[in-house]
Phi, psi and omega in degrees: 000136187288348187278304228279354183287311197240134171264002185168134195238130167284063197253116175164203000272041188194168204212142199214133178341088177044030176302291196310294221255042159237010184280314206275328173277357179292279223308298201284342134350290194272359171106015191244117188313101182210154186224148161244139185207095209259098184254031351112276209111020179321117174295338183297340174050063159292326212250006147311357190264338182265337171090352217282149179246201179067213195256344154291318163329325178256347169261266200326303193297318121358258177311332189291287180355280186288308190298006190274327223221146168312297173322303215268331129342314157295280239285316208281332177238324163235051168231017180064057171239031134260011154288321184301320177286345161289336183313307187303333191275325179310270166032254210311292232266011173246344156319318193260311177254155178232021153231167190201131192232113192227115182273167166047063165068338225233130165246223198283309214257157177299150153046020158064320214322331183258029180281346185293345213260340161249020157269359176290333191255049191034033187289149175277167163198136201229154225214088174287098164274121196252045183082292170268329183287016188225324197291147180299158196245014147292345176254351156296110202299312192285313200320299199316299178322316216269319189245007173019058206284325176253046171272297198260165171270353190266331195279345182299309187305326171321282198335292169341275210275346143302317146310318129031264208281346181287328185293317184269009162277329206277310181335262188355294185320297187326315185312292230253343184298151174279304198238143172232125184239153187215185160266155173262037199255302206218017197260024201289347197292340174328158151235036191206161173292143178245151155295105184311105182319301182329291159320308179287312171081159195284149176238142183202131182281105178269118184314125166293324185247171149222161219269130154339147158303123156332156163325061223301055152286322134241165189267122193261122204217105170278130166229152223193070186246157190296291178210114167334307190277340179280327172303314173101020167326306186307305208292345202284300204313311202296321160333269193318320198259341174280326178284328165291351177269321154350326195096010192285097177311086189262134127278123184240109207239127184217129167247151192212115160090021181242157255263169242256348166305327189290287187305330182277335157322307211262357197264284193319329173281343149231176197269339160227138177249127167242110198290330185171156176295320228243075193236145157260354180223128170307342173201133202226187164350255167324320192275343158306328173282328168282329173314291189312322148312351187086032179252138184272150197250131154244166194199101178282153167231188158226359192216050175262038169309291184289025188242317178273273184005281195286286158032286198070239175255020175260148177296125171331152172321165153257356160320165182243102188268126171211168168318154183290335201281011212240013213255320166312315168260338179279341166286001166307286210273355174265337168296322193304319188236005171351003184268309177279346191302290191315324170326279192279008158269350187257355158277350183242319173309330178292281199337296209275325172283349176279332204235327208218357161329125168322317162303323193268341180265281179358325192261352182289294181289352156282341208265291181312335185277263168329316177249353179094153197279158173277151180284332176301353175273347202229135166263167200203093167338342197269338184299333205272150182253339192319129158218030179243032185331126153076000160099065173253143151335109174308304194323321149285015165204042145262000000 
């Protein structure tokens, strides 16, 4: 039995678009003793979806709490009560689990400081990185814009020592992690081989059955961003409003902060989702969610040569991947062709239960734990060649 491999799996201490509890809902699917514990504050509340009482229940309500209100946000950061509460949750959690699953750099302690204290104690520990927290940030297209770094030589210098210091926390990891799985899109900063995210998948409890497409009297299109200037949004909005003066019946629905039950309501209401400009992957967060409802996702890039390359021997994304300049025209050609939308919305619901199911990645990561990652699943930093991470400017990074 795959539960007798593993006594406990740990995911967390912070929630990254749903990663952690949909991870939590795999493994428990499949039999495996798993807690998600988000000390964060997600304004998105993703770990309201497990229902959990008790003392993750109170630690997740807790934090959801203070992180709701400015006042109760300071006292959660800057007066250290999420250091204290990750302090409480580790306590607890070496008692219970012998794996630990850690998203965005951040485990319980400042400064990773306590991964030494759970390889001593033979804890396993696997290390998820989700693109923007690991890509150098000379390659990061939205930072760069957002800090406009090669305008002043002082703001370059900044940059210089951010980077710095982000590398030698991802060393650190690279030091004390059994597995770091990463994109090879954006894992260049490693310094030991990593396990290829692509290969491993976004985990999501994908519905077995799902709800029709609306009526296609017009073409209905969400765009639902975490934050507008790294999504590339003002442009997504100017598309849209340039294709409806084209004449195209676009109804166009954009969510911003709301809580993460709101977005799969309004993902159930339309017929395309448009995820983001400045994408390295074919299906990031949102667009995951949608595929799993049966929704079609678009998603600009700039390099998705190297995306099916690292694919490897798993099927393409199902997305409609195009250029940031192409958004305008590819809503063009799906009003055009609005006949085929179901087809290829039931293509992206196949994809994510064969492939990225919350149980079928859940079951991934026991096999990788337990039996070791395949090497054809693994990468070597001196391999990546990527140097358009997020959509950056040649100029900024010649």
């Amino acid at each position: 039995m795959i539960n007798s491999k593993i006594r406990g799996v740990f995911v967390g201490p912070i929630e990254i678009a749903g990663f952690c509890t949909s991870l939590v809902a795999g493994l428990r699917q499949i039999g495996v003793h798993s807690e998600a514990i988000d000390v964060s504050g997600n304004r998105f509340r993703y770990v309201e979806r497990l229902g959990d009482k008790g003392f993750s229940g109170m630690i997740n309500a807790v934090a959801r709490g203070l992180g709701g209100t400015r006042l109760g946000n300071w006292v959660l950061w800057k007066l250290g009560l999420n250091w204290i509460l990750r302090a409480v949750v580790l306590l607890r959690a070496l008692f219970l689990f012998d794996v630990f699953v850690f998203v965005y750099g951040r485990t319980f302690l400042p400064g990773s400081i306590d991964l030494w204290l759970l390889k001593f104690l033979k804890k396993r520990t696997v290390f998820v990185f989700l693109c923007s927290d690991s890509r150098p940030l000379d390659l990061n297209g939205a930072y760069l814009s957002i800090n406009d770094w090669v305008k002043t030589p002082e703001a370059r210098r900044k940059l210089i020592k951010k980077q710095s210091k982000m590398s030698s926390h991802i060393s650190r990891i690279d030091r004390f992690a059994e597995i770091v799985i990463d994109s090879p899109l954006s894992g260049h900063s490693h310094t030991r081989w990593c396990a290829n995210w692509f290969q491993f998948g976004f985990p999501y409890p994908v519905p077995s059955s799902i709800e029709s497409l609306p009526v296609l009297d017009k073409l209905r299109v969400l765009h639902a961003p975490s934050s507008g200037a790294y999504k590339g949004t003002n442009l997504i909005r100017e598309a849209v409003q340039r294709a409806q003066a084209a004449g195209i019946p676009i109804h166009f629905e954009e969510l911003s902060n709301q809580p993460n039950h709101e977005v799969i309501k309004a993902i159930k209401r339309c017929h395309v989702i448009i995820d983001e400009l400045y994408s390295d992957t074919g299906l990031a967060g949102l667009g995951v969610e949608a595929a799993s409802q049966g929704r079609i996702v678009v998603v600009g890039g700039e390099q998705w040569d190297q995306v099916e390359a690292w694919m490897g021997q798993d099927p393409s994304f199902p997305s409609i991947r195009v250029r940031p300049d192409q958004i305008e025209e590819t809503l063009y050609n799906l009003w055009n062709h609005r006949e085929a939308l179901p087809e290829l919305a039931a293509a992206h619901h196949e994809f994510m239960v064969k492939h990225w199911d919350a149980k079928v990645v859940a079951a991934r990561l026991v096999s990788w734990v337990t039996d070791g990652v395949p090497q054809l699943a693994r990468f070597l930093p001196a391999e990546l060649d990527s140097l358009k991470g997020m959509g950056a400017p040649a100029e900024a990074i010649t």
